[in-house]
C-alpha atoms as an extended CHARMM CRD file, in Angstrom:
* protein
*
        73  EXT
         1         1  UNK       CA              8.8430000000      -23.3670000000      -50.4540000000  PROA      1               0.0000000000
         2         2  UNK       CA              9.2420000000      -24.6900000000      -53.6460000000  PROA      2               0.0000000000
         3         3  UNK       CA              8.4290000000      -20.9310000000      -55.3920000000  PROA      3               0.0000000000
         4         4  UNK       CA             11.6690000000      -19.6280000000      -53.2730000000  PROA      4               0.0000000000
         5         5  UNK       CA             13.2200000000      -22.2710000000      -54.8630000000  PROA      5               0.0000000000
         6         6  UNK       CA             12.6200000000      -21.3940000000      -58.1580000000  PROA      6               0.0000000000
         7         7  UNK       CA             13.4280000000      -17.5150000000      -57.6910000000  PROA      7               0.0000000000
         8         8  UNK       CA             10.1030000000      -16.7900000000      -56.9470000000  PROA      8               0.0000000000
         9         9  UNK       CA             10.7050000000      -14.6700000000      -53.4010000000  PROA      9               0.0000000000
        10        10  UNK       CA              8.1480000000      -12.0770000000      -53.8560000000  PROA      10              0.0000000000
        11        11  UNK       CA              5.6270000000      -14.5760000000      -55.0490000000  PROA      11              0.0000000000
        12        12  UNK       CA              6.9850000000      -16.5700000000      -52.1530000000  PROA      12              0.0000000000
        13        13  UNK       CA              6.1290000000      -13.8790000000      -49.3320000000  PROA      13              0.0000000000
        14        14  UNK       CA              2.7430000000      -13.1540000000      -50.3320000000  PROA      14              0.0000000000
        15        15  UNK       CA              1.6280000000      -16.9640000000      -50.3570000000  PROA      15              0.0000000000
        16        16  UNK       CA              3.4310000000      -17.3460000000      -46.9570000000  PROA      16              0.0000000000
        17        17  UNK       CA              2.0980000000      -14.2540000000      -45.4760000000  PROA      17              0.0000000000
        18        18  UNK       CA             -1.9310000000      -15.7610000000      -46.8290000000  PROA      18              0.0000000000
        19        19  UNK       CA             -0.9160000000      -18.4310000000      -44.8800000000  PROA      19              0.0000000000
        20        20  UNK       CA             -0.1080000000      -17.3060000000      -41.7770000000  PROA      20              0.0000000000
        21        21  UNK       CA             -3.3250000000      -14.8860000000      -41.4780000000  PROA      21              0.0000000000
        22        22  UNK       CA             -5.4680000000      -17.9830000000      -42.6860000000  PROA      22              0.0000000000
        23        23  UNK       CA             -3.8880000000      -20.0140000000      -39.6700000000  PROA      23              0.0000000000
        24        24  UNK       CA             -1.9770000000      -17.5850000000      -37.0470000000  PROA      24              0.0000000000
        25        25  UNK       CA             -0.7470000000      -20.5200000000      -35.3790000000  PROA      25              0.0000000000
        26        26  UNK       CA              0.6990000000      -22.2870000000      -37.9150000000  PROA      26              0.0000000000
        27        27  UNK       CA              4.7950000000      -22.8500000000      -37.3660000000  PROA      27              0.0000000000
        28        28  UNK       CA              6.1890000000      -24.2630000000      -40.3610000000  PROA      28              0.0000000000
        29        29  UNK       CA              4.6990000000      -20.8440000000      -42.4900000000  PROA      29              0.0000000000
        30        30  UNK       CA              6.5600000000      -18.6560000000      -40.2550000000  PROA      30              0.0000000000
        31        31  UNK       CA              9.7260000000      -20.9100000000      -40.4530000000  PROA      31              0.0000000000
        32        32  UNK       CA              9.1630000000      -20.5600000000      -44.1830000000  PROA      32              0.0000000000
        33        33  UNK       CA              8.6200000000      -16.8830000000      -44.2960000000  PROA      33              0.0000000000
        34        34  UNK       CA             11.5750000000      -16.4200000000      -42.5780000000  PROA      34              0.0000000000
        35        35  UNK       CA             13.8910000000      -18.8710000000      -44.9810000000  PROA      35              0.0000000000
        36        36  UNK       CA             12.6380000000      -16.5470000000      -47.7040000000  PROA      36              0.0000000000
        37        37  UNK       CA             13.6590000000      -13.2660000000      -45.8730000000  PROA      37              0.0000000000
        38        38  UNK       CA             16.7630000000      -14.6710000000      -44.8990000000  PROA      38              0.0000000000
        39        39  UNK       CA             17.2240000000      -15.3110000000      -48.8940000000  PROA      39              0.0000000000
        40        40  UNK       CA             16.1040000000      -11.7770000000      -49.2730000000  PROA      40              0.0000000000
        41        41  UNK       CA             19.1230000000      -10.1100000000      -46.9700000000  PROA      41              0.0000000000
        42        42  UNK       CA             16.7770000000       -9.4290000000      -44.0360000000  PROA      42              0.0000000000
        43        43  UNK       CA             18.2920000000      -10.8790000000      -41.2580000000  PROA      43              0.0000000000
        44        44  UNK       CA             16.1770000000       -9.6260000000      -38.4670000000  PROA      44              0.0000000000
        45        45  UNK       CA             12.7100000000      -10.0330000000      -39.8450000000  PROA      45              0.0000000000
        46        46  UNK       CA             14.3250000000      -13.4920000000      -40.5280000000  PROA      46              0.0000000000
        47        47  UNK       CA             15.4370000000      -14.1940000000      -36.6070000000  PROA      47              0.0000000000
        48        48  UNK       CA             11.8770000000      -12.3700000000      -35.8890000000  PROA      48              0.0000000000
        49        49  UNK       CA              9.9890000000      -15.2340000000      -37.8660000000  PROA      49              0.0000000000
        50        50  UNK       CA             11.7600000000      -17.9310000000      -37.1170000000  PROA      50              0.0000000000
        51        51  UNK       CA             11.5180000000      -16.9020000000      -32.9260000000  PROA      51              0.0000000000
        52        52  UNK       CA              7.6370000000      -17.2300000000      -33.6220000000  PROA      52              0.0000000000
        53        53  UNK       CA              7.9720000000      -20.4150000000      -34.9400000000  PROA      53              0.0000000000
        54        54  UNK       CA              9.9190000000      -22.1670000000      -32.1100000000  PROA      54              0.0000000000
        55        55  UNK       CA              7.7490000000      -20.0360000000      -29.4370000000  PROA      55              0.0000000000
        56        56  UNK       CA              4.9440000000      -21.7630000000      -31.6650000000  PROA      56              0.0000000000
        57        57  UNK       CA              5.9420000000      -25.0650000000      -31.2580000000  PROA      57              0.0000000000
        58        58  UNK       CA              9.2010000000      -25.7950000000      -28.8140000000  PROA      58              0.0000000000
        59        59  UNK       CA              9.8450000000      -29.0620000000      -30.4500000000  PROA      59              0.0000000000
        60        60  UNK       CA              9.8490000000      -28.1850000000      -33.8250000000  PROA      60              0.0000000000
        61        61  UNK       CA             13.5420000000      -28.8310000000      -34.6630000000  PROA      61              0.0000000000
        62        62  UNK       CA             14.5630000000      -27.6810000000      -38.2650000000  PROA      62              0.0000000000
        63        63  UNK       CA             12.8650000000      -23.6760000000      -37.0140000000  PROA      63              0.0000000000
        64        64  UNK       CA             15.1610000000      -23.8870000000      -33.9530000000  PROA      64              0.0000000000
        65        65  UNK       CA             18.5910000000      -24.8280000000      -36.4260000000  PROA      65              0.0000000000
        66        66  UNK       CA             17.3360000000      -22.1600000000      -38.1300000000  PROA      66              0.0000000000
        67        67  UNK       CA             17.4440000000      -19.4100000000      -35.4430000000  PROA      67              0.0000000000
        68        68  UNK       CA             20.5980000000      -21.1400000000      -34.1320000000  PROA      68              0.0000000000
        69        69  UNK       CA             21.9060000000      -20.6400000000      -37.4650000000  PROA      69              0.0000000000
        70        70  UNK       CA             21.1820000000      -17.2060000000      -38.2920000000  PROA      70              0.0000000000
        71        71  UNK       CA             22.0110000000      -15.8090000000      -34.2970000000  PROA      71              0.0000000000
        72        72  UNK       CA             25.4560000000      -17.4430000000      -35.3910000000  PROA      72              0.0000000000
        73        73  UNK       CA             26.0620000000      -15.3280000000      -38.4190000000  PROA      73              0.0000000000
């Protein structure tokens, strides 16, 4: 995260998207990935990414504030 940070969001996308086909099954990338989307105006790839992560892992807390967060906007 700390590219997105820095304005980095295209930079940011690629290394998230290596991540997730390196390790499918990995949460906190897709939570990530869709943080920088949601920077990036796309909503629904956003809600798309951050669904995968909580289907992922149920008890992963900060991906479901996230989706709560961006079904609320």
């Amino acid at each position: 995260m700390c590219l997105s940070r820095k304005g980095f969001l295209a930079q940011s996308l690629g290394e998230l998207n290596q991540a997730i086909l390196l390790n499918p099954k990995h949460a906190p990338s897709y939570h990530n990935l869709g943080l920088v989307l949601k920077k990036q105006g796309q909503a629904g790839k956003a809600t798309e990414n951050f669904r995968k992560a909580v289907a992922l892992d149920p008890k992963y807390r900060l991906a479901w504030q996230s989706l709560a967060t961006i079904l609320y906007e």
